[in-house]
C-alpha positions in Angstrom: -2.0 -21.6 2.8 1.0 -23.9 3.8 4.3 -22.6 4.1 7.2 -25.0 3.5 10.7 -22.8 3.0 10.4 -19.0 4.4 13.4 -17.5 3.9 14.9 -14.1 5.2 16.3 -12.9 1.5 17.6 -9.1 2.4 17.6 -5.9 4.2 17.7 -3.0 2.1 17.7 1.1 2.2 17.6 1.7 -1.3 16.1 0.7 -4.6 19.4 -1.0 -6.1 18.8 -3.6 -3.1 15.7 -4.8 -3.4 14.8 -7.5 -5.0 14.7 -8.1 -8.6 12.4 -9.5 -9.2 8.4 -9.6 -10.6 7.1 -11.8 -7.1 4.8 -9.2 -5.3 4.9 -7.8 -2.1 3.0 -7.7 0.7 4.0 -4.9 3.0 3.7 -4.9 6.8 3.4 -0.5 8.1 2.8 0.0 12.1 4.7 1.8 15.0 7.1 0.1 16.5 6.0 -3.2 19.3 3.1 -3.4 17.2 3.7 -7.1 15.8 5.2 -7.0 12.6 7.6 -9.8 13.2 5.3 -11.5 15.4 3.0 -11.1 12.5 5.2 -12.7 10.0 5.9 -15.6 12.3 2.8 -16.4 13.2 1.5 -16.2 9.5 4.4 -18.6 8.6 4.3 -20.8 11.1 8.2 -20.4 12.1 9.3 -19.2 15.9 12.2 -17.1 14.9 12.2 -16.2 11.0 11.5 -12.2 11.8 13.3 -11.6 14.7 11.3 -9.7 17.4 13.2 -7.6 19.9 11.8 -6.6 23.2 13.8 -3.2 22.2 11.2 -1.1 19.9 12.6 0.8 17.1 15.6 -1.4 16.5 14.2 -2.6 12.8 16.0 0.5 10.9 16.0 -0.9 7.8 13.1 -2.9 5.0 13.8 -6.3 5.6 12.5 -8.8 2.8 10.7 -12.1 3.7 10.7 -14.4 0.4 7.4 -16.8 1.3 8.4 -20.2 -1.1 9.1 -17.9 -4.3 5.1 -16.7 -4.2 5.6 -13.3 -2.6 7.2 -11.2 0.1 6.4 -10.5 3.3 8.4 -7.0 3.2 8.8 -6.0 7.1 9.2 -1.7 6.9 10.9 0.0 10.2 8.1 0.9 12.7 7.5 4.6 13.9 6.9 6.8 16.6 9.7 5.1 18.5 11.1 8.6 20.6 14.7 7.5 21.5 15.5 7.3 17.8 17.6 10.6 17.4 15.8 13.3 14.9 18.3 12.7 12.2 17.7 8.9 12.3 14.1 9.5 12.0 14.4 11.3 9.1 16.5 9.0 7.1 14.7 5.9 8.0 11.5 7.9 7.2 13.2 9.4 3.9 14.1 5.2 2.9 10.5 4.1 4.2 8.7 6.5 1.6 11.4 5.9 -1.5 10.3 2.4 -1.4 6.3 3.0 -0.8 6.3 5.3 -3.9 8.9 3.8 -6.1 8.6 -0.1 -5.6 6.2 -1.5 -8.3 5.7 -5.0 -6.6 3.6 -3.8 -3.7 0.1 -5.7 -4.4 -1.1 -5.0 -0.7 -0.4 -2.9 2.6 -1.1 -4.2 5.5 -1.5 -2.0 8.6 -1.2 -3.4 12.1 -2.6 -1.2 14.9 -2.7 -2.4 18.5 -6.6 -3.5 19.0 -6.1 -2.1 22.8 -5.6 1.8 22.3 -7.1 4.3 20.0 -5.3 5.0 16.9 -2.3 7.6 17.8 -1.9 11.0 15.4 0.8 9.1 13.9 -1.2 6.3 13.7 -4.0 8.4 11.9 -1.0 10.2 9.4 0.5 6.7 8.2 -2.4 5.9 7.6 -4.0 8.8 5.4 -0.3 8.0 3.8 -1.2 4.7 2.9 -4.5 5.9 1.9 -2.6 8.4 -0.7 -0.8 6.0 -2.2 -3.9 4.3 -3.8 -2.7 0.7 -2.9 -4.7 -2.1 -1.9 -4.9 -1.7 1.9 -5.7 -4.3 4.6 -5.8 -3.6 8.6 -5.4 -5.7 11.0 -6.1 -4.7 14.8 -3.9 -6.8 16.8 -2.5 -8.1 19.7 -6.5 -9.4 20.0 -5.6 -11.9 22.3 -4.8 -8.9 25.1 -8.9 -7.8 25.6 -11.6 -10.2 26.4 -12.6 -12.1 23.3 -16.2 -10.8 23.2 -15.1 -7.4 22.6 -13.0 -8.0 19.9 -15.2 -7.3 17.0 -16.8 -4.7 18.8 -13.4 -3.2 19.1 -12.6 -3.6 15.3 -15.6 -1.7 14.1 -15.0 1.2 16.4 -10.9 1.1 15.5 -12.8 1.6 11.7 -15.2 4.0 12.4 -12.4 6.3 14.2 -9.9 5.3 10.9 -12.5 4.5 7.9 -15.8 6.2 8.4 -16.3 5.2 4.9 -15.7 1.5 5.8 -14.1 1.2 2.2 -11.1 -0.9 4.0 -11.1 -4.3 5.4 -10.5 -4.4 9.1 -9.8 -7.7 11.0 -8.5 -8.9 14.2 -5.2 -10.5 14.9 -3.3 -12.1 17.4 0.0 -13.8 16.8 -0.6 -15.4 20.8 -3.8 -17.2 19.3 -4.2 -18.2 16.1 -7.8 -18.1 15.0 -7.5 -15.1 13.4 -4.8 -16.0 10.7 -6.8 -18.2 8.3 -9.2 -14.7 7.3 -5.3 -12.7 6.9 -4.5 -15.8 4.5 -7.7 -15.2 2.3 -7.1 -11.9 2.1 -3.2 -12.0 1.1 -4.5 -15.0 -1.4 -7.0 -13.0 -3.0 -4.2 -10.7 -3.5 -1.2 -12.2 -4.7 -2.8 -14.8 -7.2 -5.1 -12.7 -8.6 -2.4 -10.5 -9.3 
């Protein structure tokens, strides 16, 4: 898929500021440093359109890619970031499940862990969340580049077999360092957003 205008549109806490509009959304779930800007960069071909900070936890609020008035890329605040304060936490966790449960746009999840560690407990409760929620779900091991590349699908199946027994989810890698793995993301987020 070519990209030609990406634009950053808003950052939002609540339902009034979202968008309002019918394009769908494709949302990006995963603990903090896990990639989500990188992601978005890399999947757009742009250097600095989701900013990435070397400081985890700092996204604290849903920030809403428009991708050339086809969809979102909709970037949620990572978790399991410790030196965010209890209260914080909670209201960023509170804002994170009003939009999963009320936004009627979302046509696909994506959920980036990092391809190098098993999957943490909060790793395995966002994602029975996502599983709850009955949306289409896609996840994407990544941050492939980091291991030798003939273990990387090696890797994947065990990441699925300790996530998805049922192996009822797609499970790909990703790396936004090379980019062989974007063109079977792209299928996938196609298949998605104009069937839809």
């Amino acid at each position: 898929m070519i990209i030609k205008n990406p634009q950053f549109e808003v950052s939002a806490v609540a339902p009034k500021q979202y968008p309002q509009n019918e394009l769908p959304q494709i949302v990006l779930v995963g603990k903090s440093n896990v990639g989500k800007s990188s992601f978005i960069n890399t999947m757009v071909n742009r250097k600095k359109l989701a900013r990435t900070s070397s400081e985890p936890g700092k996204t604290r609020q849903i920030n809403f890619y428009n991708i050339d008035n086809i969809f979102y890329f909709v970037d949620l605040p990572g978790y399991g970031y410790s030196k965010m304060s209890k209260q914080e936490q909670a209201r960023v966790g509170s804002f994170i499940e009003e939009y999963l449960s009320k936004s009627k746009n979302i046509a696909l999840i994506i959920f980036l862990i990092d391809i190098r560690h098993s999957p943490t407990e909060n790793d395995k409760l966002m994602y029975r969340y996502i599983i709850d929620t009955n949306r289409p779900c896609l996840v994407l091991a990544n941050k492939a580049d980091k291991i030798a590349i003939t273990k990387v699908d090696n890797t994947v199946h065990e990441l699925q077999n300790l996530l998805n027994p049922l192996k009822d989810i797609l499970f790909l890698p990703f790396s936004a360092e090379r980019k062989i793995y974007t063109e079977k993301a792209w299928e996938e987020i196609e298949k998605i957003v104009f069937e839809k």
